[in-house]
Backbone of each chain as ProteinMPNN parsed JSONL, in Angstrom:
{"seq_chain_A": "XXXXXXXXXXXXXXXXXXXXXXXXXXXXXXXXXXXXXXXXXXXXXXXXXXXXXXXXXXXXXXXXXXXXXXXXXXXXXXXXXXXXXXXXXXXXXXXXXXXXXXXXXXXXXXXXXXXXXXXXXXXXXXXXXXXX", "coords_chain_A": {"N_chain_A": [[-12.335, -1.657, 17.394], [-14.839, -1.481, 15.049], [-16.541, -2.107, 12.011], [-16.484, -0.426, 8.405], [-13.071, -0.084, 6.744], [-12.626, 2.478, 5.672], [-14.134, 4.295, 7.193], [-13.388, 3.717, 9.573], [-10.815, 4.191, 9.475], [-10.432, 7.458, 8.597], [-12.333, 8.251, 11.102], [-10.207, 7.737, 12.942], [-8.404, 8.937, 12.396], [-9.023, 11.25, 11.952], [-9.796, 12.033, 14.957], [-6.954, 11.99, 15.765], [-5.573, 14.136, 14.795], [-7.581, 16.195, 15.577], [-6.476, 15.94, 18.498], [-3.512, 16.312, 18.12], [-3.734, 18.969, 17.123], [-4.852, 20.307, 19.479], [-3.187, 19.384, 21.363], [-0.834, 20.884, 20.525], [-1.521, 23.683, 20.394], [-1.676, 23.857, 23.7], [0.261, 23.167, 23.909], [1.831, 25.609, 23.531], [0.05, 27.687, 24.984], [0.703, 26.851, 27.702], [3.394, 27.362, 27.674], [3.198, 29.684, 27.121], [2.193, 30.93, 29.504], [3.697, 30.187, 31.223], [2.988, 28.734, 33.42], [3.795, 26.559, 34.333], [7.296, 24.112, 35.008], [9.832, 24.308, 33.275], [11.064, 21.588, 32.575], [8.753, 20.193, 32.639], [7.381, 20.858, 30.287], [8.892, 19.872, 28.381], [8.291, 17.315, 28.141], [5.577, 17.963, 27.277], [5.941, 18.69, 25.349], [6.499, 16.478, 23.691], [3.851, 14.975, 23.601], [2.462, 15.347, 20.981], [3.436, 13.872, 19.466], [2.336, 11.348, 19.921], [0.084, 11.735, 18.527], [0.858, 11.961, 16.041], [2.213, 9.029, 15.41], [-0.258, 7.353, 15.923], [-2.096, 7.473, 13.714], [-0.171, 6.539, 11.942], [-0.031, 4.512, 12.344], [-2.764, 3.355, 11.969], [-2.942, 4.068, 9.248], [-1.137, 1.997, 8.333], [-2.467, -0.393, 9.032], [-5.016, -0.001, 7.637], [-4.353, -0.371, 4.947], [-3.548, -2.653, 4.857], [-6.258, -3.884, 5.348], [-7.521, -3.325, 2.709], [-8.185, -4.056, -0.448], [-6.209, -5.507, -3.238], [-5.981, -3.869, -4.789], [-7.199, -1.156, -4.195], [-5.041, -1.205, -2.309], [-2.859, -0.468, -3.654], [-3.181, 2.136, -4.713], [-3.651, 3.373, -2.605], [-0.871, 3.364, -1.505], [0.366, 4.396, -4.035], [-0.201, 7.074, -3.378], [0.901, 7.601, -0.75], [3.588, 7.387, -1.721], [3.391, 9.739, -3.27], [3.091, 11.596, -1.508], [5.665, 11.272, -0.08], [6.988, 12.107, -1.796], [6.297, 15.129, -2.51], [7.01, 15.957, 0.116], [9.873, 15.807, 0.201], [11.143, 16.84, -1.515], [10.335, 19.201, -1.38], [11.346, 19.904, 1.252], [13.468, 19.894, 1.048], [14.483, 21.563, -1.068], [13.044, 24.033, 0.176], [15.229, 24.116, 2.338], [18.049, 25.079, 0.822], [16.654, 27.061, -0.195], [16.429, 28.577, 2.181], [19.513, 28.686, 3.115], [20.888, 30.093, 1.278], [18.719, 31.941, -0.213], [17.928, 33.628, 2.066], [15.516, 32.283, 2.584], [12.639, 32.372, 4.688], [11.965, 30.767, 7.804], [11.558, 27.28, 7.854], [9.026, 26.29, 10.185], [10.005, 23.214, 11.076], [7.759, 21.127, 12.246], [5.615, 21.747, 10.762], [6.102, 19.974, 8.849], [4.791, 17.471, 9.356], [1.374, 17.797, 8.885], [2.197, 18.869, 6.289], [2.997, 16.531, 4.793], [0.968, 14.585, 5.55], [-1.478, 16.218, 4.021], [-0.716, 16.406, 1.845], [-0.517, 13.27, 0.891], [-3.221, 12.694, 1.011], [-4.13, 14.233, -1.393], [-2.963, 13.322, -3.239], [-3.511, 10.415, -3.0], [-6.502, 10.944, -3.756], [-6.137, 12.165, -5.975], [-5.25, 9.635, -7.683], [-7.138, 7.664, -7.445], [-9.401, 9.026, -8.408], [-8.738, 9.842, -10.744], [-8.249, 7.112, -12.208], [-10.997, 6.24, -11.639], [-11.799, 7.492, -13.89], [-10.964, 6.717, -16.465], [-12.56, 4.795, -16.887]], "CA_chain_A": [[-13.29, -0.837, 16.625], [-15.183, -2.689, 14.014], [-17.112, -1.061, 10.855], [-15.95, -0.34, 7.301], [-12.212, -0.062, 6.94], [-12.783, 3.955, 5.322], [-14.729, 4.714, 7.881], [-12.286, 3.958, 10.332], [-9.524, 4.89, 9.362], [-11.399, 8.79, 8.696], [-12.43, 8.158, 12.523], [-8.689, 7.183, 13.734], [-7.097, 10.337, 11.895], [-10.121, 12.466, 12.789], [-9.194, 12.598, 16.215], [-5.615, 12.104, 16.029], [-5.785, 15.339, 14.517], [-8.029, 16.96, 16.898], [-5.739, 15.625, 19.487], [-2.19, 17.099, 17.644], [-4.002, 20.668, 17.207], [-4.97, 20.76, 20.681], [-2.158, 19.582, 22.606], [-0.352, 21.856, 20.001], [-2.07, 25.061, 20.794], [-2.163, 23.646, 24.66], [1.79, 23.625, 24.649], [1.974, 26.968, 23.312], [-0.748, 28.358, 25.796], [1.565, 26.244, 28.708], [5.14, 27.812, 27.268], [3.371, 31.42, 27.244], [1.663, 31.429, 30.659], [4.867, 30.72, 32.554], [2.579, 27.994, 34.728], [4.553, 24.713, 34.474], [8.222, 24.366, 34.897], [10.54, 24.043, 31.7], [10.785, 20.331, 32.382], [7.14, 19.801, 32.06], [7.043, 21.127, 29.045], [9.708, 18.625, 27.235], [7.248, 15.943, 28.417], [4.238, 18.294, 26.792], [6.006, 18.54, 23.911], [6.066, 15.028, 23.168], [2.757, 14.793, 23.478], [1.955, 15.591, 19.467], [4.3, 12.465, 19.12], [0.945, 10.167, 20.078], [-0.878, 11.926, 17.473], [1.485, 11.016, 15.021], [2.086, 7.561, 15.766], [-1.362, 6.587, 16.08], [-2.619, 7.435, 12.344], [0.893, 5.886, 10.658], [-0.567, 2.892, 12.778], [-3.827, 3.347, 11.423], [-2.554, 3.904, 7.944], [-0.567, 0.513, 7.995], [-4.016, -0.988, 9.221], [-6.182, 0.422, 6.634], [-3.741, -1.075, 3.954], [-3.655, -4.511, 4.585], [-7.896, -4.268, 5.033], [-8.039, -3.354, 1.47], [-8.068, -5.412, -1.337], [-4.836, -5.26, -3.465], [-6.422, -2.65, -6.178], [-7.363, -0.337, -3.219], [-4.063, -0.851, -1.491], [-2.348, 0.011, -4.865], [-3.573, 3.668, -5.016], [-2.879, 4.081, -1.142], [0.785, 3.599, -1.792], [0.86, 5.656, -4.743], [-0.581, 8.547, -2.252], [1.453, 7.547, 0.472], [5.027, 7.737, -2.196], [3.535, 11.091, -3.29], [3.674, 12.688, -0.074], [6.834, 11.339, 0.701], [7.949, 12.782, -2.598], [6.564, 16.526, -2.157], [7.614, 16.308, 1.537], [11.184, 15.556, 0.413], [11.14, 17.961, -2.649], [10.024, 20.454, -0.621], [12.135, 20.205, 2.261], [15.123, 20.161, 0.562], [13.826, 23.423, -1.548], [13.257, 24.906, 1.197], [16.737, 24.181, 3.271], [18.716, 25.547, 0.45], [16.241, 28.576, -0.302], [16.914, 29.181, 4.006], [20.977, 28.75, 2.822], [21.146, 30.779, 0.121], [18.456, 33.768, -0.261], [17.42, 34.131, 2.909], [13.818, 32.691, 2.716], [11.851, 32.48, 5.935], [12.512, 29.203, 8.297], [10.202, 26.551, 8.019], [9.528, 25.484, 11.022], [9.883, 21.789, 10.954], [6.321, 20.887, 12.674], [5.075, 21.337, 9.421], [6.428, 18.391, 7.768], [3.767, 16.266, 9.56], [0.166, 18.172, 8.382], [2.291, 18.981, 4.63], [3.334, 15.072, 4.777], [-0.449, 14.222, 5.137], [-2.11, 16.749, 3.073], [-0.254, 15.448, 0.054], [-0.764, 11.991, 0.729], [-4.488, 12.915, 0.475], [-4.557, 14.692, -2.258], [-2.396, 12.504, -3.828], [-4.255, 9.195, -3.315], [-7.187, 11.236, -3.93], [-5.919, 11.691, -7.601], [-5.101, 8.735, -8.471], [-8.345, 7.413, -7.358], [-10.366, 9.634, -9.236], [-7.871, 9.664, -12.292], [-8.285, 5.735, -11.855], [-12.458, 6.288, -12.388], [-12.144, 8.198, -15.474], [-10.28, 5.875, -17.577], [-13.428, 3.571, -17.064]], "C_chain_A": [[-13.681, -1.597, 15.352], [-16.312, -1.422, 12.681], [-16.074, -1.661, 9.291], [-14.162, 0.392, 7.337], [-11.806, 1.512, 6.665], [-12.71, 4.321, 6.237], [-13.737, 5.077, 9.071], [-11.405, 4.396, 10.362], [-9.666, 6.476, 9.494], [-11.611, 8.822, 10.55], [-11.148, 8.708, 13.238], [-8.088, 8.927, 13.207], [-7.882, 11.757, 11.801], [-9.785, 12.789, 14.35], [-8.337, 12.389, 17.098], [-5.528, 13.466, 15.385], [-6.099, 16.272, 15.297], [-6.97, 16.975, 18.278], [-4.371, 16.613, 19.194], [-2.579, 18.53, 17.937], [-4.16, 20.86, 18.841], [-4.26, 20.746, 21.76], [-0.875, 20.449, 21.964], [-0.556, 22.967, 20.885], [-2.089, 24.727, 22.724], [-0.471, 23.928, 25.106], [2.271, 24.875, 24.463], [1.595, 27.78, 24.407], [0.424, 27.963, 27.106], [2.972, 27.541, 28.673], [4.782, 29.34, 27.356], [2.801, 31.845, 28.595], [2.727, 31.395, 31.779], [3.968, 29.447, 33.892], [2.707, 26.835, 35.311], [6.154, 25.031, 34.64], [8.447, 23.656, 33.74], [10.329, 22.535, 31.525], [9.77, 19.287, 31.956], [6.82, 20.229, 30.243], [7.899, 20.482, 27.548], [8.84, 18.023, 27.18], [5.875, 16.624, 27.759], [4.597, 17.992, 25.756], [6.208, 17.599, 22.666], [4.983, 14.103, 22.693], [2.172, 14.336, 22.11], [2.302, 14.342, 19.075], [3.231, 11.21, 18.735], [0.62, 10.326, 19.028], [-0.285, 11.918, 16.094], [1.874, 9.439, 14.779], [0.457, 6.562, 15.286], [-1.719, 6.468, 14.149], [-1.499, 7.131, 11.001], [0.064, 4.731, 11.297], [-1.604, 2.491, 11.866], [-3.707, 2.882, 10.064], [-2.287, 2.437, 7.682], [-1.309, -0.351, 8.49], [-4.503, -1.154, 8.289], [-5.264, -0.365, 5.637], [-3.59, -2.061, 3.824], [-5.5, -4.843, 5.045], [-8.321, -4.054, 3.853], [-7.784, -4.239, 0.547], [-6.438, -4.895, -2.36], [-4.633, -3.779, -4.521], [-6.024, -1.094, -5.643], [-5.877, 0.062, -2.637], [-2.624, 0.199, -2.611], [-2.357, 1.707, -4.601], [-3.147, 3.841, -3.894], [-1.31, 4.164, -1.255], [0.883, 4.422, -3.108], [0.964, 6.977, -3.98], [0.351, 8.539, -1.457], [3.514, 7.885, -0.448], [4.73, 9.258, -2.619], [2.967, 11.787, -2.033], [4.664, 12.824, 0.129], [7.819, 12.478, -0.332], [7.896, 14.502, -2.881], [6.792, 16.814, -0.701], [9.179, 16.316, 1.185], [11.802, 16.819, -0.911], [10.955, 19.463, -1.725], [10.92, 21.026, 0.675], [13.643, 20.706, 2.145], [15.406, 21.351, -0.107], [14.196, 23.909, -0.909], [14.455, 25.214, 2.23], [17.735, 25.058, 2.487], [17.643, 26.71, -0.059], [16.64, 29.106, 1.135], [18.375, 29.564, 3.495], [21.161, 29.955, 2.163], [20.798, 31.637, -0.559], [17.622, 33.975, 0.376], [15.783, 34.223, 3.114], [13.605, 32.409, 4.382], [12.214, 30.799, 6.313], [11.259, 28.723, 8.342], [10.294, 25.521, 9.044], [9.278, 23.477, 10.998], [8.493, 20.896, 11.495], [5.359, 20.724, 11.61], [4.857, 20.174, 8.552], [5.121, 17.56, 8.199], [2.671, 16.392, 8.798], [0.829, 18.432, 6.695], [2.255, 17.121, 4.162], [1.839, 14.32, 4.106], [-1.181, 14.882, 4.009], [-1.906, 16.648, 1.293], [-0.203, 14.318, 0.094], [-2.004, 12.108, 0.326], [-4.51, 13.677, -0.859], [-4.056, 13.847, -3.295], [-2.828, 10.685, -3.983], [-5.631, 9.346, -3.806], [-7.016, 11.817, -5.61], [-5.647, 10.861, -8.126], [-6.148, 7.939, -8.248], [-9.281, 7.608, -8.654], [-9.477, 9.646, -10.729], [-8.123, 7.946, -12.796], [-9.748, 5.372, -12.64], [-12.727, 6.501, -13.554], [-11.795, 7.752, -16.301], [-11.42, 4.491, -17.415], [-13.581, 3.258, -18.898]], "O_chain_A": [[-12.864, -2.261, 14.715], [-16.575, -0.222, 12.754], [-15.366, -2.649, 9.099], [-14.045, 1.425, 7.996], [-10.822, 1.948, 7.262], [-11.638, 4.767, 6.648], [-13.372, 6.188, 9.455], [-11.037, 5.092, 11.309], [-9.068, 6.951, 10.46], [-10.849, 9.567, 11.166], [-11.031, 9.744, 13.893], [-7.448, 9.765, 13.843], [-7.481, 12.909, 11.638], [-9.533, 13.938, 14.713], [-8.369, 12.425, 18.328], [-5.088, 14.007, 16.399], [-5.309, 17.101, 15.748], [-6.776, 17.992, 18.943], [-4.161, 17.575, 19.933], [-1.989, 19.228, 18.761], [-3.427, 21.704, 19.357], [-4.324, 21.47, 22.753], [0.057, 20.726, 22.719], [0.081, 23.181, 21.917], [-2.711, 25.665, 23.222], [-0.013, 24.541, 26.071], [3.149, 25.281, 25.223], [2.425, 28.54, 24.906], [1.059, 28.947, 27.484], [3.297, 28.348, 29.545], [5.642, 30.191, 27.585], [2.882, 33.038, 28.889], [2.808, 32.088, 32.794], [4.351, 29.382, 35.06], [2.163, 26.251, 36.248], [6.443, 26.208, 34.427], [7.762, 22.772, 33.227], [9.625, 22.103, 30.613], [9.782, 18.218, 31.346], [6.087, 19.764, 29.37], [7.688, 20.556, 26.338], [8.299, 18.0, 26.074], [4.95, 15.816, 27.679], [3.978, 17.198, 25.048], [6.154, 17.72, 21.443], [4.952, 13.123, 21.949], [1.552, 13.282, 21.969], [1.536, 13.693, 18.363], [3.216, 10.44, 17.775], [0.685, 9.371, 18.253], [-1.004, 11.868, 15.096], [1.658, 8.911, 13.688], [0.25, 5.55, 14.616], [-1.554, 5.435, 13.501], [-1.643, 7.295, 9.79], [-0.533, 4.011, 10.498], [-1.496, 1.53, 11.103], [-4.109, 1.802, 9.63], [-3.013, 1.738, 6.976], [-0.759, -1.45, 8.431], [-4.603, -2.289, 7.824], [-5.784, -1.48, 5.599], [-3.464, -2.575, 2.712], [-5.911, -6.003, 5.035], [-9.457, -4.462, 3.61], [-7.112, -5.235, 0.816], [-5.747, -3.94, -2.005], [-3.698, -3.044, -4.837], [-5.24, -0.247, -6.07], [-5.499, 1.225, -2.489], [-1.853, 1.118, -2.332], [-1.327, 2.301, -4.282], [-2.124, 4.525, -3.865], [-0.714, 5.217, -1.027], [1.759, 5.284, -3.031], [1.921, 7.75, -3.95], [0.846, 9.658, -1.32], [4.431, 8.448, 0.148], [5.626, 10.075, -2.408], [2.239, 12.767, -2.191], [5.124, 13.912, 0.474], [8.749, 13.236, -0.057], [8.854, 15.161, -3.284], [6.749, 17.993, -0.351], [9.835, 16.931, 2.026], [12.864, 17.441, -0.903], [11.597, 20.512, -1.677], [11.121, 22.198, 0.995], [14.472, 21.413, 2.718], [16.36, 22.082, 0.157], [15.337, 24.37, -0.887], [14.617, 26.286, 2.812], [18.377, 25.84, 3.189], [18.402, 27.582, -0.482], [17.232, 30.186, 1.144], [18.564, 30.778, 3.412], [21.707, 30.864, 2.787], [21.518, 32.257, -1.342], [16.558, 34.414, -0.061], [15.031, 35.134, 3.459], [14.567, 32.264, 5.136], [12.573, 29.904, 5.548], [10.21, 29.275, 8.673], [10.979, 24.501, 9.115], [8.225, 22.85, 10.887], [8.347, 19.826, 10.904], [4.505, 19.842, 11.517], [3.951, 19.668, 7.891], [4.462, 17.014, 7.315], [2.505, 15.5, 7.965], [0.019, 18.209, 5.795], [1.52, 16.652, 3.293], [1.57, 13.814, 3.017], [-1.514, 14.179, 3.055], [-2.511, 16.746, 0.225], [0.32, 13.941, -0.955], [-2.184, 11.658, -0.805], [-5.561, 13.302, -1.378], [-4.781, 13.659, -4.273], [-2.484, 9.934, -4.895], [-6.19, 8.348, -4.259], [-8.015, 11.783, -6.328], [-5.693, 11.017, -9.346], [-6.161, 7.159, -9.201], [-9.713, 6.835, -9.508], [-10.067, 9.331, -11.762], [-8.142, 7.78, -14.015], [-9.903, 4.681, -13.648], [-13.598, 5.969, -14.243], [-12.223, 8.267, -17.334], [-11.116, 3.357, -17.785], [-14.245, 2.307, -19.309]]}, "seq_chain_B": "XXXXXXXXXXXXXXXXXXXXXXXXXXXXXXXXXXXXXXXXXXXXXXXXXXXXXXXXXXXXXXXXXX", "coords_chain_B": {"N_chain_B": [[-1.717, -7.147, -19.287], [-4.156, -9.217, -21.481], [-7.658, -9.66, -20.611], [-10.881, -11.718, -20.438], [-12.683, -11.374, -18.182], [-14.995, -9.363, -18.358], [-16.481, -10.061, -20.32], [-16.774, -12.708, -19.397], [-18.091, -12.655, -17.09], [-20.478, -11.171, -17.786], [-21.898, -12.794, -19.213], [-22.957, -14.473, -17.437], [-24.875, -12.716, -15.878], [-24.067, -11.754, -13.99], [-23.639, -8.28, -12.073], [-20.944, -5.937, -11.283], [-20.654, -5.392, -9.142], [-21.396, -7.787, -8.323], [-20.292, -9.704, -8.659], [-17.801, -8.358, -7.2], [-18.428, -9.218, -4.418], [-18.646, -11.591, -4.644], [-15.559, -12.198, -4.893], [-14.709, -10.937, -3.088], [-13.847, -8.63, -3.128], [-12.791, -5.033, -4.192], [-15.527, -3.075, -5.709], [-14.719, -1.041, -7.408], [-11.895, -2.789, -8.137], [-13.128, -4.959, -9.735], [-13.546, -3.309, -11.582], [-10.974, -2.136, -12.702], [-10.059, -4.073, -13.047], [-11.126, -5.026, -15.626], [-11.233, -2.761, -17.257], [-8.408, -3.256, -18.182], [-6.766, -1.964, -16.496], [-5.566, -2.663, -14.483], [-3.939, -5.169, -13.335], [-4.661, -8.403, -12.107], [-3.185, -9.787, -8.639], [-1.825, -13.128, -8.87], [-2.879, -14.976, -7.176], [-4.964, -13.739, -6.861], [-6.219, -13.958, -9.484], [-6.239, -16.434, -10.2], [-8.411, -17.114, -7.681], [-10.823, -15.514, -9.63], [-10.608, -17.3, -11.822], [-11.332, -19.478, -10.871], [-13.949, -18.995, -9.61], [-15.338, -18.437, -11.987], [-15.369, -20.69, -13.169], [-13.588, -21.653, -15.307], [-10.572, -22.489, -17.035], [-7.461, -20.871, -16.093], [-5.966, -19.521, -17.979], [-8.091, -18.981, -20.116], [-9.412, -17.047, -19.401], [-7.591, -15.035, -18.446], [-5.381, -13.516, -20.395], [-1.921, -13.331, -21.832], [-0.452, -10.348, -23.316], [2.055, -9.787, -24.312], [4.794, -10.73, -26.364], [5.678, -13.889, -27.294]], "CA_chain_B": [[-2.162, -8.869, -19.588], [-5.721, -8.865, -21.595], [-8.52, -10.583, -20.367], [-12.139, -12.022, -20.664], [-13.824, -11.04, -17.08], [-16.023, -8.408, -18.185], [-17.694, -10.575, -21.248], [-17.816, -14.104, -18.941], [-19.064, -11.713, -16.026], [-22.188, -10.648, -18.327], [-22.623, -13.975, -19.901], [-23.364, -15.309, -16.711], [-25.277, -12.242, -15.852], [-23.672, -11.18, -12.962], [-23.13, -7.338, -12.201], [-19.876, -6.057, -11.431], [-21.071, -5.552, -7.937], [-22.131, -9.094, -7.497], [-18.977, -10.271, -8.67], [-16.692, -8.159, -6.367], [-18.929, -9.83, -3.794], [-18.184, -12.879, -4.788], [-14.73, -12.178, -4.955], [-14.568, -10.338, -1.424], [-12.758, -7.17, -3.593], [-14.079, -4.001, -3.98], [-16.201, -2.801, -7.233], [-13.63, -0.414, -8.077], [-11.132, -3.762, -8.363], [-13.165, -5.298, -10.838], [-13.632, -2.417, -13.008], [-9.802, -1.533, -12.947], [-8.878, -5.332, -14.158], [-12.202, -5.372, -16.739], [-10.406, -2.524, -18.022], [-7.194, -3.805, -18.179], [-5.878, -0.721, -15.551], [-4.812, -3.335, -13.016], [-3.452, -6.469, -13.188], [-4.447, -8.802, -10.792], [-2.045, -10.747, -8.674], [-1.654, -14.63, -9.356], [-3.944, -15.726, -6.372], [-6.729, -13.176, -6.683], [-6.495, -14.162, -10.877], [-6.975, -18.251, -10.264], [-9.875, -16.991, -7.534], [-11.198, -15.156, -10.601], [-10.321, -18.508, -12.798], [-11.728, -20.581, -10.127], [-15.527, -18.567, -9.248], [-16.053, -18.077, -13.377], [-15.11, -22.269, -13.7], [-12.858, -21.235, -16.541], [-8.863, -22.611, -16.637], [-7.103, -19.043, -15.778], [-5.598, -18.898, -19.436], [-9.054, -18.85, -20.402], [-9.957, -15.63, -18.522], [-6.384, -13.679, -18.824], [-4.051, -13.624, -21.692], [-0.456, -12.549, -21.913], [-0.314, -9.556, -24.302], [3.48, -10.134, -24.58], [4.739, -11.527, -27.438], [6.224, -14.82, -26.862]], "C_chain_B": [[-3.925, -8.187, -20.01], [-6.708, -9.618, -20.685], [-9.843, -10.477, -20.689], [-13.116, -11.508, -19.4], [-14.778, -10.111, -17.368], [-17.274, -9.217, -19.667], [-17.759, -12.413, -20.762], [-18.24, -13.687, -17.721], [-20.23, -11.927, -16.754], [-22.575, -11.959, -18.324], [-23.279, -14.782, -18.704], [-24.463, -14.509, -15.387], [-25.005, -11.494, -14.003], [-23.133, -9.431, -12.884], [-21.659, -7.08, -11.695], [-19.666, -6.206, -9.53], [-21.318, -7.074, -6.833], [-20.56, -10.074, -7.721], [-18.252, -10.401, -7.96], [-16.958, -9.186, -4.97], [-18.079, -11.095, -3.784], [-16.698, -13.29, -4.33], [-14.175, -11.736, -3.335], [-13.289, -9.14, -2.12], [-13.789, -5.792, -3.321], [-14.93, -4.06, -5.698], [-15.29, -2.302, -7.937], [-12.253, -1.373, -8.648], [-11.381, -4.101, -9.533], [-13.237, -4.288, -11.83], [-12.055, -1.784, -13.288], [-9.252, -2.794, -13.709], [-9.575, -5.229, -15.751], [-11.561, -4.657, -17.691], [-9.393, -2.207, -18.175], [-6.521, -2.637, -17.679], [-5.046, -1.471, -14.9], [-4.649, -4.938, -13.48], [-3.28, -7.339, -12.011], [-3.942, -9.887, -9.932], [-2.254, -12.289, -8.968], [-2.788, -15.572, -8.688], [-5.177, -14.979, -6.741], [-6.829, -13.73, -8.543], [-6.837, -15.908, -10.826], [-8.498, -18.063, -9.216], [-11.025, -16.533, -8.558], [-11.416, -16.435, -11.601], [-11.87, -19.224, -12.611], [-13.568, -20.493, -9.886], [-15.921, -18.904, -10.635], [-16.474, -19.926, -13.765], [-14.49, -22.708, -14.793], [-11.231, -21.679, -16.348], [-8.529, -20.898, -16.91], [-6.356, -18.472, -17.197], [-6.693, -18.633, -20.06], [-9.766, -17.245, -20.199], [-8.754, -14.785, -18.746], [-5.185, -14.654, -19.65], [-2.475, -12.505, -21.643], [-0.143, -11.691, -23.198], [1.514, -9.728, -24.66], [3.542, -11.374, -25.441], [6.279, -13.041, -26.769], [7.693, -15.021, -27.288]], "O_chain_B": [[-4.628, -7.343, -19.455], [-6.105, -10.322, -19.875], [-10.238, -9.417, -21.176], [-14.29, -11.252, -19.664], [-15.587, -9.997, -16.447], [-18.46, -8.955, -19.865], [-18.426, -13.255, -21.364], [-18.912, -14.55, -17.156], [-20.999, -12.824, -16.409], [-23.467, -12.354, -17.574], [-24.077, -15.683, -18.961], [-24.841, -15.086, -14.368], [-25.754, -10.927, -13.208], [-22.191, -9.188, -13.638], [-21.013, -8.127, -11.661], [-18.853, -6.864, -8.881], [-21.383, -7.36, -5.637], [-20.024, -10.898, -6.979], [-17.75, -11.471, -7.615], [-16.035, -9.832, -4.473], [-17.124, -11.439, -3.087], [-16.454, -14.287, -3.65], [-13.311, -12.312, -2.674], [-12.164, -8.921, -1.671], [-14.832, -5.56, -2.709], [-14.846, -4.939, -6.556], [-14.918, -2.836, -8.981], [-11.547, -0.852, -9.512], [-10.591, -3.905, -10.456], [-12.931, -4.58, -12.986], [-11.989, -0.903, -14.145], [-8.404, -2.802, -14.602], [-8.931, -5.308, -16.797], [-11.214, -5.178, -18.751], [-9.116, -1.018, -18.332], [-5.628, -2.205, -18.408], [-3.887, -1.116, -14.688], [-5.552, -5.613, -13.975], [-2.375, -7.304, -11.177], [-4.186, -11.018, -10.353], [-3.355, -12.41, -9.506], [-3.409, -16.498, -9.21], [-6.266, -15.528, -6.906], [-8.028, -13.889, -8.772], [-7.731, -16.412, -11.506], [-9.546, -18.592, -9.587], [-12.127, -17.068, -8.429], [-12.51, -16.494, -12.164], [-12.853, -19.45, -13.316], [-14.334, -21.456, -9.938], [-16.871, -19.685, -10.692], [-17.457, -20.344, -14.376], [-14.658, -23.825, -15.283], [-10.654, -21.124, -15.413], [-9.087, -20.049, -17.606], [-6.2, -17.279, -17.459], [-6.42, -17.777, -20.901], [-10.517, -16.612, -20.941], [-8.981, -13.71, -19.3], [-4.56, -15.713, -19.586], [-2.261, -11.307, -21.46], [0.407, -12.272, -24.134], [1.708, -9.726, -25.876], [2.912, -12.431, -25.446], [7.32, -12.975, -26.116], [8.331, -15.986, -26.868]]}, "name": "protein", "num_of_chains": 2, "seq": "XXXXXXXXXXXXXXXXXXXXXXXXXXXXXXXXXXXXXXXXXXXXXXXXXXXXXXXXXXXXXXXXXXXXXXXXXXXXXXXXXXXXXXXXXXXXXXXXXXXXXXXXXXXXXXXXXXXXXXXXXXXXXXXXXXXXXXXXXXXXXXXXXXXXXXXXXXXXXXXXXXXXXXXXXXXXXXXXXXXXXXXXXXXXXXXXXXXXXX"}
């Protein structure tokens, strides 16, 4: 795939996404219709696996096509995810322990993982501009 | 580290755009070293040296006191 290294990457995790939600919601629909046997449905549920894989690939693509400035800010984003994914998880294990909050199911971690990497390279970006 | 790239950029009337070009960075690169946000590593700072035709002490200075 050839283009601008954005572009792509946006592409690549555009429909690794699409892909996760749908064979998501596809193993659910599977596991509630009763129309596969159990075994089939280990092997579905692996599935999501691809659609994680592919856009860490991507990621560690897109980072060595940028220049060193660019790649800079992606690893800031990419340590703050890891650091409200790990803040958070751990929160949350001892709020489960100890006053009985609600279980989180672990599936989560992937879409919270991302959504604070973006927002998080997406501030230091723009925090980055404003100190022009 | 200070440096000179954003007043031997002009002088030679290049935008910042035509620079990065030059450089094969982005825009956002040069305007993070111009103002001294980013520090840039050892090779991309002698390509910087090397495009302007400037020795690289010429172009970036060590704010640290000696």
């Amino acid at each position: 795939m050839s283009g601008h290294p954005d572009r792509r990457f946006v592409t690549v995790a555009a429909i690794s996404t699409a892909f996760f939600l749908s064979s998501s919601f596809a193993i659910s629909w599977l596991d509630e219709s009763g129309a596969v046997p159990a075994h089939w449905l280990w092997l579905a549920a692996i599935l999501p696996i691809a659609a994680l894989l592919v856009p860490l690939w991507a990621l560690w693509r897109y980072l060595w096509e940028l220049d060193e400035y660019l790649r800079s800010i992606q690893l800031k984003g990419i340590y703050f995810g890891l650091t409200v994914l790990l803040v958070l998880v751990t929160g949350w294990g001892y709020a489960e322990l100890y006053v009985d909050a609600p279980r989180l199911p672990i599936f989560w971690l992937n879409p919270i993982y991302w959504l604070a990497y973006a927002a998080g390279a997406m501030f230091f970006s723009v925090s980055g501009s404003l100190q022009r | 580290m200070k440096n000179r790239l954003k007043e031997l950029r002009a002088a030679r009337g290049w935008s910042q755009a035509a620079l990065a070009e030059k450089l094969g960075v982005s825009r956002q690169s040069i305007i993070a070293i111009e103002t001294g946000r980013f520090d840039p590593s050892l090779p991309l700072a002698f390509r910087i040296a090397r495009l302007l035709g400037e020795p690289i002490e010429s172009v970036f200075e060590d704010d640290e006191p000696a």
